[in-house]
N, C-alpha and C positions, 0 to 999 in steps of 0.2 A: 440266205441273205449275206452278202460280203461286201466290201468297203472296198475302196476305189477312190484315187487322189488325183488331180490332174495336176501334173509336172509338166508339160507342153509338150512339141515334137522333139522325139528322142532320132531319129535316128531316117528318116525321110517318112517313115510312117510311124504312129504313138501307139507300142504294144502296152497299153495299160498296165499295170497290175492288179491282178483279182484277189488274192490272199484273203483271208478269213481275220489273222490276227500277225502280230509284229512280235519279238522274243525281247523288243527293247522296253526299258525301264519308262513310263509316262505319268508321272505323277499327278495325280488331282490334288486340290487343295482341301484342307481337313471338313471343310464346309460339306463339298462334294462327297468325301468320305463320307459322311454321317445321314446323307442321303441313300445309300448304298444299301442294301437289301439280299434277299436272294433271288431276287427278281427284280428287273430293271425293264424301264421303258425305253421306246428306240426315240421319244421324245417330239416328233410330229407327225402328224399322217401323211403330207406329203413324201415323205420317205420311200424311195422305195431297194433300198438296200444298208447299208452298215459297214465299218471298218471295226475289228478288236483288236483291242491291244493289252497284254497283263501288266500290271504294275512292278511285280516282282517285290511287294512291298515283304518290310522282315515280319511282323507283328499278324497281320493278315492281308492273305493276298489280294488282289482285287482285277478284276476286268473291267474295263473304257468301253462304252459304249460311245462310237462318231454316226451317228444316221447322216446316210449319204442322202441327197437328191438326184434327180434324172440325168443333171448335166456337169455331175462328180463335185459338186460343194458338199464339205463336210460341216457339220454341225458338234458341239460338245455337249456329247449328252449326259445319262448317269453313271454308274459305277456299281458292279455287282459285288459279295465278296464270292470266293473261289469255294472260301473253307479249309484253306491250306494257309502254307507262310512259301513265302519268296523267300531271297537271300538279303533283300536291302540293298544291292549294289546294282553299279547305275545302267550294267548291261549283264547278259548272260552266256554270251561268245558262243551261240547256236542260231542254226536257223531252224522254224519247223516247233517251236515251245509250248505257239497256240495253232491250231488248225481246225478247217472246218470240214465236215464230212461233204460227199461229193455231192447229195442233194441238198447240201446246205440245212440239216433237219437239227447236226447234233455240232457243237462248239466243245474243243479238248481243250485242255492247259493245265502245262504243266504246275505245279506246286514244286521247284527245286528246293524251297527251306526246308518241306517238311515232307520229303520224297513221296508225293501221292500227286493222283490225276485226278481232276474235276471233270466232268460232264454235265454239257448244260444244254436243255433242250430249246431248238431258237424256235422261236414264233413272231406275228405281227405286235404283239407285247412286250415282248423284250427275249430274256433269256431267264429259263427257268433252272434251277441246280437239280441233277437226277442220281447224280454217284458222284463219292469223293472214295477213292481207291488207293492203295496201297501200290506202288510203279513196279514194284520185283527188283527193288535193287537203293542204293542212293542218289542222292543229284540227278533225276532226270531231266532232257535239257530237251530231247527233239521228239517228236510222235512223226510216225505215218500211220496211214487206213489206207486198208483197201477192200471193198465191201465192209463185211462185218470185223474183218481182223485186224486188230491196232497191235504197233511195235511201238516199243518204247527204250526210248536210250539214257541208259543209266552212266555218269560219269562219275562214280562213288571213289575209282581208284584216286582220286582228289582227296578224298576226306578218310580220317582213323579207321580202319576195318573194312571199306568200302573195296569195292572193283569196278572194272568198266564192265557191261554187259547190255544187250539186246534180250528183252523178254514181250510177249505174248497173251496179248487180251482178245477175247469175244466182245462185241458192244452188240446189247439186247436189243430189242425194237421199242422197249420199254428207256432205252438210255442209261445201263449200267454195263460194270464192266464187269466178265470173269476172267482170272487169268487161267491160261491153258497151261496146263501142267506137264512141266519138262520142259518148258521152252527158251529158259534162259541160256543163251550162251555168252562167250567171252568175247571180246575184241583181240587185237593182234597183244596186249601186254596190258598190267595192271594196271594202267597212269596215262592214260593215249591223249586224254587232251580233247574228245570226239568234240564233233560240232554236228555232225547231222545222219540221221536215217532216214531212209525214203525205199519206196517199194519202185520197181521197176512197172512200167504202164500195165504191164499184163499179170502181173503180182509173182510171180516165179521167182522174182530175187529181190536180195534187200542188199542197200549199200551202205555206208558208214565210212565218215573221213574222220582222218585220225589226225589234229594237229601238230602236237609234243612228238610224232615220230615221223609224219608226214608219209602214213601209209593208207591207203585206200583199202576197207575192207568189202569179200563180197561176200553173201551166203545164197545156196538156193532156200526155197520155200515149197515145201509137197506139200500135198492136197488136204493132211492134216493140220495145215497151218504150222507146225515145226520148222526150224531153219536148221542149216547144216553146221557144221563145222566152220569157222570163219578161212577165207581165203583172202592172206596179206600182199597188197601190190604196193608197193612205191610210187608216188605219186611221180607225176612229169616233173611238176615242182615243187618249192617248201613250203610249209602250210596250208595242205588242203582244209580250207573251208568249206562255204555251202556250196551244192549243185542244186540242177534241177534238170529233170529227162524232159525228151522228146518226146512224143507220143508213138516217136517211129524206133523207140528205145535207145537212142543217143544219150549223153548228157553230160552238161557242162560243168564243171569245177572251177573254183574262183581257187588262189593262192595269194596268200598274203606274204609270204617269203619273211617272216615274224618281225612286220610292222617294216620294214626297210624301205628309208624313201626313196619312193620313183621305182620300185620292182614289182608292182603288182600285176598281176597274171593272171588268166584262164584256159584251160585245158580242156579238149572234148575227149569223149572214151564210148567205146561200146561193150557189152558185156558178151563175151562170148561161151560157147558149152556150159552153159550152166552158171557159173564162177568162175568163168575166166574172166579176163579182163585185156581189149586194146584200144593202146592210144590212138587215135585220128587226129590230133592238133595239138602238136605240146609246145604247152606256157607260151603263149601269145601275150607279150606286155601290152600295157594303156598306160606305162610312163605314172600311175598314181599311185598314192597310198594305202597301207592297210585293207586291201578288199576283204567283201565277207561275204554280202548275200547274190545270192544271182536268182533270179526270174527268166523263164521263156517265152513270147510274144502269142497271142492267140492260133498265129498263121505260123510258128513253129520256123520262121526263118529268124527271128532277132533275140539275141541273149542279152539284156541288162545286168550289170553290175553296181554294189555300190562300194566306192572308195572312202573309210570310214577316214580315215587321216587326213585325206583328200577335201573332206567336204564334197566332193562331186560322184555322177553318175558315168557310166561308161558303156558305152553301147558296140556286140560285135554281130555283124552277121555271120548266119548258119547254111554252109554250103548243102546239098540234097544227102552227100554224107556224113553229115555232121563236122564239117570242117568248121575251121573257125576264124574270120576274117575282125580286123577290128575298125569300126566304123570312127565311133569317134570317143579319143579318150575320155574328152568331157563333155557328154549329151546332153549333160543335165549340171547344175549347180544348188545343193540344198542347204551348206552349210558353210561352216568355214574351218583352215586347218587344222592344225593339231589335235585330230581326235572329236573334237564335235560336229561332224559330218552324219550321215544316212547310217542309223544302225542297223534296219531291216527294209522288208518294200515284198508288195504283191501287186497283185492286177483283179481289177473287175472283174465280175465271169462271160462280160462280151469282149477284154481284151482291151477297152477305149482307153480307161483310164489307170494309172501308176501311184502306187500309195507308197 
């Protein structure tokens, strides 16, 4: 079940976005808090899908239930708690915090206040809580899965004692987590600044941007679910933030060039022998500011961006090799300047509609 927003035509066709959950701050009112459970309704039967988003709250954390309808109106539904704490602050500078598995069966999210993973099994009833887990590390900020194996990205090199690192879970059939033993590795330095992990379509590699150094890490992944050694590339541009692959293993990188107005970027890469890494389109501006999150279009030809300074959307097309053309710098309009703009965005899982 995943959530889906209609924003109108982005770009001569609307690649919706399908995402599971948002990494940005949504506060319900203390009323709603107190209706909050560990089980939450999707709130009418006409529904027939959902948008999550965490709260990030400091005290206890919470997940937004939005039950979508057929023709992408959202509704405000209830509020679960996680079982974890947030940080309290108004965003978490990741993409990738909440996600949903690829049958839509099982809902992750991070807990960054109180370094642990919740798992919530979704149903026609709401979301049920199955594990609250311990991340392997501090501050986690981004999850991926791919079948049964979740990575999680820890940005501890932030806080007293902490480091940055990528570690390793099994998720049950039952909806818990074990972690696989020996799987934490490092990023490129103690303090990177990460914004996101993701598995490559076919699972054989994991990536990780690094913002405070503006390095792009890669690792492979064997068949024991272990990753390698981290491989540091330099990004095309400053501040790599979030990507997201192709299915034909392309993938796009936003840059935020640290908040500078008018320099916001996107970058396309493929990954080569393993852990290599090459560019195919370096930093194509859209003229906005602060980019963060990028989404790719059902049909694998259109990359969305969102410009968090900006207040606007940014749409580029995707050549057959991953090139990157920019359609138009402002596809969309969500907000307004200085920083209250679009903090996160998915798509539908038919592509229509853009959250």
């Amino acid at each position: 079940m995943r959530r889906a927003l209609l924003l109108g035509s982005l770009a001569g066709t609307l690649a919706g976005i399908g995402l599971t959950a948002c990494s940005d701050t949504t506060r319900p009112n203390d009323a709603q808090l107190a209706t909050g459970g560990n089980t939450a309704g999707l709130g009418r039967p006409s529904a027939t899908g959902a948008v999550y988003v965490q709260t990030n709250s400091a005290g206890a954390n919470h997940v937004v239930i939005y039950p979508r309808s057929a023709d992408g109106q959202l509704q405000h539904g209830r509020v679960v708690r996680t079982g974890g704490r947030g940080t309290g602050l108004p965003r978490l500078g990741s993409q990738g915090s909440v996600i949903l598995s690829a049958d839509n069966h099982w809902l992750l999210v991070c807990n960054v206040g109180s370094d642990q993973i919740s798992v919530f099994a979704v149903n026609d009833h709401g979301l049920t809580l199955t594990d609250l887990a311990a991340s392997g590390g501090k501050m986690p900020l981004s999850l991926t899965l791919h079948g049964d194996l979740l990575y999680v990205l820890n940005a501890g090199g932030s806080v007293p004692g902490g480091s940055d690192n990528i570690t390793a879970f099994r998720l049950s059939g039952t909806g818990e987590l074990t972690a696989v033993a020996g799987s934490t590795r490092p990023l490129s330095g103690a303090d990177t600044k990460p914004a996101e992990v993701a598995f490559s379509p076919d699972g054989a590699a994991l990536v990780v941007t690094e913002k405070a150094t503006s390095m792009i890490d890669t690792y492979t992944v064997g068949a024991d679910g272990l990753a390698s050694a981290p491989s540091a590339h330099a990004s095309s541009g400053e501040t790599p933030f979030g990507f997201a692959f192709r299915q034909t293993g392309e993938f796009v990188v936003t840059e935020a060039h640290n908040t500078a107005a008018g320099l916001a970027s996107a970058s396309s890469y493929r990954l080569t022998g393993g852990s290599g890494l090459a560019v195919i389109s370096a930093s194509v501006p859209n003229t906005q500011s602060d980019v963060c999150w990028a989404v790719i279009s059902a049909d694998q030809h259109y990359a969305y961006v969102t410009n968090n300074g900006s207040g606007t959307l940014s749409s580029y097309q995707i050549g057959a090799n991953g090139s990157l053309t920019l359609l138009h710098a402002v596809a969309g309009v969500t907000g307004s300047t200085g920083g209250f703009g679009p903090r996160d965005q998915d798509l539908s899982d038919d592509g229509q509609f853009l959250y």
